[in-house]
Structures are given as C-alpha cells and as structure tokens.
C-alpha positions as CSV (number, residue, x, y, z in Angstrom):
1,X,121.2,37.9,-61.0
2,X,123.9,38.4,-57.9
3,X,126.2,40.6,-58.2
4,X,130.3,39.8,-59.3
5,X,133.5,41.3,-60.0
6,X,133.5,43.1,-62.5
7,X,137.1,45.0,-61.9
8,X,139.8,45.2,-59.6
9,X,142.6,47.4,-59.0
10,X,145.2,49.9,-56.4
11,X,144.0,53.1,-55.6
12,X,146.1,55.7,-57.6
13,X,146.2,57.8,-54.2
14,X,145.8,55.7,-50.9
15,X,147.5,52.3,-52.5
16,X,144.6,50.1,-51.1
17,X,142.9,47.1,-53.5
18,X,139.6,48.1,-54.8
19,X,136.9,45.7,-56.5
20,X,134.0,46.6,-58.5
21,X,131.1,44.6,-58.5
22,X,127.6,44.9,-60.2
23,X,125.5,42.2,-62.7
24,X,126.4,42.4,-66.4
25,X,123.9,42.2,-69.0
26,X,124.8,40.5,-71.6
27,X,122.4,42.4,-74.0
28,X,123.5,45.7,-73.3
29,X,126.5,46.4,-75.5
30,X,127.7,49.4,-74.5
31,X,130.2,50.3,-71.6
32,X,128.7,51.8,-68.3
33,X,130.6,53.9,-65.8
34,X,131.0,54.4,-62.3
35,X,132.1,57.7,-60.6
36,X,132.1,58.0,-57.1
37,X,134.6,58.5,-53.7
38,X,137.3,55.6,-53.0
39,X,135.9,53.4,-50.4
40,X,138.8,53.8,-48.6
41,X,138.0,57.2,-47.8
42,X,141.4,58.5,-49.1
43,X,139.4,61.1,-50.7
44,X,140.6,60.3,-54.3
45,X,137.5,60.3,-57.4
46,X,136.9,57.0,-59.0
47,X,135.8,57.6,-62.5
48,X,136.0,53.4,-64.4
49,X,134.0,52.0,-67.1
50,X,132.8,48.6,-67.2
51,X,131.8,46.6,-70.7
52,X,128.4,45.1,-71.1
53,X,127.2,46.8,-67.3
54,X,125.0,50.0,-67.2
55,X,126.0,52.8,-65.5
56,X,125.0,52.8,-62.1
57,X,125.2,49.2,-61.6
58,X,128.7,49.2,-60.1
59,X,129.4,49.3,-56.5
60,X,133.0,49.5,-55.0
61,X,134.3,47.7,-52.2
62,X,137.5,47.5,-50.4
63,X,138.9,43.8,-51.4
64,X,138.7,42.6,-48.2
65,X,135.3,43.1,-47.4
66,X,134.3,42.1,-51.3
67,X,136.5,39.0,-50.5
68,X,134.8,38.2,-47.1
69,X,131.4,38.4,-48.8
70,X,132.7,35.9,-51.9
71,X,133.7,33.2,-49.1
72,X,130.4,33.5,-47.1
73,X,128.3,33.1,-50.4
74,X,126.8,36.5,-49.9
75,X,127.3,38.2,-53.1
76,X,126.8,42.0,-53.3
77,X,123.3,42.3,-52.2
C-alpha cells in the first residue's frame, strides 16, 4: 500500500508546513508515534501520534517536496 498523508501542520519553532505520511492499517487499532528532528532542520523535536498507523511507519516531509511527489504520482516510496 503507498504511502499518504496522514497529518499536516506548522512547525512550533521554524514556522514551516510539515506533512506526515506513512500507510495505515486498518486492523491495527491503536495510535502509533513518530519522534524525530523537523525536516526543516530548525532543530526543533517532533514527537505526533497517528490513529490506526504503527509506530515507525511515519515519515516527515517538508509540504513542498510531499506536494511535488503527490502531483508526479510518486507517493512516499
């Protein structure tokens, strides 16, 4: 299954659009997490959950370059 948005929001620190992306499973009923750096490189800690995605799964983007792959039909491979 290819990847889709799964969240978007501004960075609390640099301003900038983030999207998170990943494949939901729809029988897993829990909420998964991700933790990690901004991708802007701001250097501000990302800790989101996600319903129905497993921790791990979830890979952040800056909305531009999430955007650009949306309009080419290239997913989040």
């Amino acid at each position: 299954m290819a990847d889709q948005e799964v969240g978007r929001w501004t960075c609390s620190k640099c301003g900038h659009l983030i999207v998170a992306a990943g494949s939901r499973s729809g029988g897993f009923p829990g909420i998964g997490a991700f933790s990690g750096p901004c991708p802007w490189e701001c250097g501000v800690w990302i800790n989101r959950g996600f319903r129905k995605i497993r921790t791990g799964q979830v890979k952040v983007f800056r909305a531009a370059e999430w955007d650009q792959r949306e309009l080419f039909g290239m997913g989040a491979a």
